[in-house]
C-alpha positions, -999 to 999 in steps of 0.1 A, spaced: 0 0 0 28 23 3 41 17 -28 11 27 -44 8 59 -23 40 68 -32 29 60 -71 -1 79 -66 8 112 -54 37 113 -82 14 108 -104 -10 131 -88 17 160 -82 20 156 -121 -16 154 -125 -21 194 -112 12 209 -124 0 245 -111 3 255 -156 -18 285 -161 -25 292 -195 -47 326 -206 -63 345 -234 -59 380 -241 -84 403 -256 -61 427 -279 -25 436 -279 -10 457 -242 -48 444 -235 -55 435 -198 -57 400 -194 -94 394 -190 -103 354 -190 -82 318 -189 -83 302 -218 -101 269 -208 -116 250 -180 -151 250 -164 -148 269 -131 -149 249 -100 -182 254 -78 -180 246 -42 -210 228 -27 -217 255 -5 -204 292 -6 -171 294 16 -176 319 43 -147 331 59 -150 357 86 -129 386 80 -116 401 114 -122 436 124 -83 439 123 -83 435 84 -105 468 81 -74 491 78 -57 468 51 -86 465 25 -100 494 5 -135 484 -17 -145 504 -47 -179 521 -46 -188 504 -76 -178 469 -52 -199 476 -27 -231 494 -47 -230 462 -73 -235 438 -37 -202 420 -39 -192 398 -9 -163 414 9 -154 385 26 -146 367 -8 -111 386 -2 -102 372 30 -74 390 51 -59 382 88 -29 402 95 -6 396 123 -19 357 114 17 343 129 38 355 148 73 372 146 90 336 160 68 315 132 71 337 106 111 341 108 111 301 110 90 303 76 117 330 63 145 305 76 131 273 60 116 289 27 152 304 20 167 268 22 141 255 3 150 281 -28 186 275 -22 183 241 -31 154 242 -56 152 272 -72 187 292 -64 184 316 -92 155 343 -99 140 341 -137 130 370 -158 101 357 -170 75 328 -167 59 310 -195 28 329 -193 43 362 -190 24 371 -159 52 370 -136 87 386 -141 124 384 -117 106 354 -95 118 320 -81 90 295 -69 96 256 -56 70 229 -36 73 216 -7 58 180 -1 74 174 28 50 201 44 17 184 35 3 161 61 -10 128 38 -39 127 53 -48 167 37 -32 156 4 -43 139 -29 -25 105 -18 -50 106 16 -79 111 -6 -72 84 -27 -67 64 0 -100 72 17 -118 63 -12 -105 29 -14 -115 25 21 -76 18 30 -59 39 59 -37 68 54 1 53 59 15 70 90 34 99 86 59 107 113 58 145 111 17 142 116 26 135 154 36 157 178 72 173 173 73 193 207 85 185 239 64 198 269 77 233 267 65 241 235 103 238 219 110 215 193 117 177 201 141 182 169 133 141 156 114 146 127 126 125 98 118 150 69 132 177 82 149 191 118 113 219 115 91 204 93 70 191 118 72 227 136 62 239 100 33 217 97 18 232 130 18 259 113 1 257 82 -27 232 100 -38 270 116 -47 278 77 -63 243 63 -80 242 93 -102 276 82 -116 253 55 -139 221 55 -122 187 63 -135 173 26 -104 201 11 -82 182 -9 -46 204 -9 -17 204 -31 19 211 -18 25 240 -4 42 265 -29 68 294 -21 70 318 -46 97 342 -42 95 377 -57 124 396 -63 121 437 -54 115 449 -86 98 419 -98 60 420 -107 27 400 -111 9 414 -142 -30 409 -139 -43 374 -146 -70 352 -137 -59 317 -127 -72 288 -153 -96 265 -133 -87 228 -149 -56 233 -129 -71 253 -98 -93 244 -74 -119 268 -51 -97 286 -32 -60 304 -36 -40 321 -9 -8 328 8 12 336 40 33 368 34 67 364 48 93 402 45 84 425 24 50 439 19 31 446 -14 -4 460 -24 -27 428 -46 -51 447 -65 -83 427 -78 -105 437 -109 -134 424 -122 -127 408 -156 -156 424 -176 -156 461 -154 -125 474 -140 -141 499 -119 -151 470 -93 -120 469 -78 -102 459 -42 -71 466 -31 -51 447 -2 -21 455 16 -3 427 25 20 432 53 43 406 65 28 379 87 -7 380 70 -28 355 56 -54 364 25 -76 344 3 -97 343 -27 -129 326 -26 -160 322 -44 -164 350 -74 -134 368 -67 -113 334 -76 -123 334 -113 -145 365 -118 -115 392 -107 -79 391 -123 -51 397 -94 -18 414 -97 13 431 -76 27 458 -95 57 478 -99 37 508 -108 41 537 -85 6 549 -84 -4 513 -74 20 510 -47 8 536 -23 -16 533 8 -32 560 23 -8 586 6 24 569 15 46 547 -12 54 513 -1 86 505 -9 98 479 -32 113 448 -16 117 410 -20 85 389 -5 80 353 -4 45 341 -5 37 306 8 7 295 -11 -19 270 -6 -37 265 -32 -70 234 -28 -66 202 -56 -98 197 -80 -112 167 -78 -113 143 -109 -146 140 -126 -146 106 -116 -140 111 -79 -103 104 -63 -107 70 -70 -104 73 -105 -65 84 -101 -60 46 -89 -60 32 -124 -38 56 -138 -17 48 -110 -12 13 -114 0 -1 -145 -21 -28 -161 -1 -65 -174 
């Protein structure tokens, strides 16, 4: 059985390569729709509260809030970690990119992105919340055990330092159960992903193409911080704008995950807040982003899994 988990979530990692691939409208056009892929529809609508802390950090467009738009789609916690966790994620992320992705590149294959470095991290996804647990589950087998899935901390609260991934993995994993834990237990999730932007890189506006994308997208912002601007695809003028300071956590949920492009830019009059500049500088996102699930359930990943003699 743990062969074939192993196979699985190989072939399931390959399965939803995070490829985004988009149409535009017209040439220096803004990038309005993705190209392909029927959009994912939660069961329910996915209500996240949005603490009275985030108020100062999100500005709404009147044409937002007049057209009835959900302001919790954009979901913002600041001061989500602390400074201790969130110079741990600085520490571990930087090693990570050392060893997987030591050099920043110009631009990305659909020239959204530009001066970036981005790697997963498997080793920071509990089976149980990934696409190899799901698989299992549906074949009514148990999850294999995963070491870093117990508890890594000795009575005071400091690292028993045993974990067999990595010396803070299992500290890591703490973690990030704060964020998957803000979502239903059915969430399939795929590795977490860093994405390191340089200071003068920039994300262009794009909307994320749902056949590799799942209902929600999000991140824990780790140095510098950066203002995420969201449009609506077909009217401009509905518009938010976040801050993201270090430590935060955001989302986008329900129609602000397909209906609204996203962006960080480099442009001066975008990178203000309440009259003041915000300075360029390198910020690491950690993003989470949830797995669609085959048409024919997670059990349908089995047979590409396994070869057939």
């Amino acid at each position: 059985m743990a062969l074939i988990l192993r196979t699985l979530n190989c072939s399931a990692r390959r399965a939803h390569v995070l490829r985004r691939w988009f149409s535009e409208t017209g040439s220096g056009s803004r990038l309005t729709r993705p190209a392909s892929g029927t959009i994912p529809q939660p069961p329910e609508p996915i209500n996240l509260a949005l603490p009275s802390s985030a108020e100062p950090f999100i500005k709404y467009s009147d044409a937002f809030v007049d057209r009835g738009y959900t302001k919790s789609d954009i979901f913002l916690h600041p001061d989500f970690i602390s400074d201790d966790e969130h110079d741990l994620l600085v520490r571990s992320c930087n090693k990570k990119l050392k060893r997987l992705a030591n050099t920043y590149e110009m631009g990305h294959f659909d020239k959204r992105i530009n001066n970036y470095r981005e790697c997963s991290v498997s080793a920071w996804l509990p089976h149980k919340r990934g696409v190899a647990g799901r698989v299992s589950q549906a074949m009514d087998r148990g999850v294999d055990p995963d070491p870093v899935d117990l508890p890594d901390r000795a009575s005071n609260g400091k690292s028993a330092g045993w974990t067999t991934v990595g010396k803070y993995d299992g500290q890591i994993r703490h973690i990030l159960d704060r964020v998957w834990d803000l979502f239903p237990a059915s969430f399939t999730w795929l590795p977490p992903h860093i994405l390191d932007l340089h200071e003068d890189g920039e994300i262009l506006p794009h909307v994320d193409n749902p056949e590799y994308s799942g209902f929600v997208v999000g991140g824990l912002c780790l140095l510098g911080p950066a203002v995420s601007t969201f449009k609506h695809v077909d009217d401009p003028s509905v518009r938010v704008d976040v801050l993201l300071s270090p430590k935060s956590l955001y989302f986008m949920t329900n129609r602000i995950r397909y209906q609204f492009t996203h962006e960080i830019t480099v442009d001066p009059s975008q990178r203000a807040w309440m009259g003041q500049p915000v300075a360029r500088a390198r910020r690491i996102s950690l993003m989470f982003r949830d797995a669609k699930e085959p048409e024919g359930g997670w059990s349908s990943l089995v047979s590409a899994a396994i070869p057939s003699f």
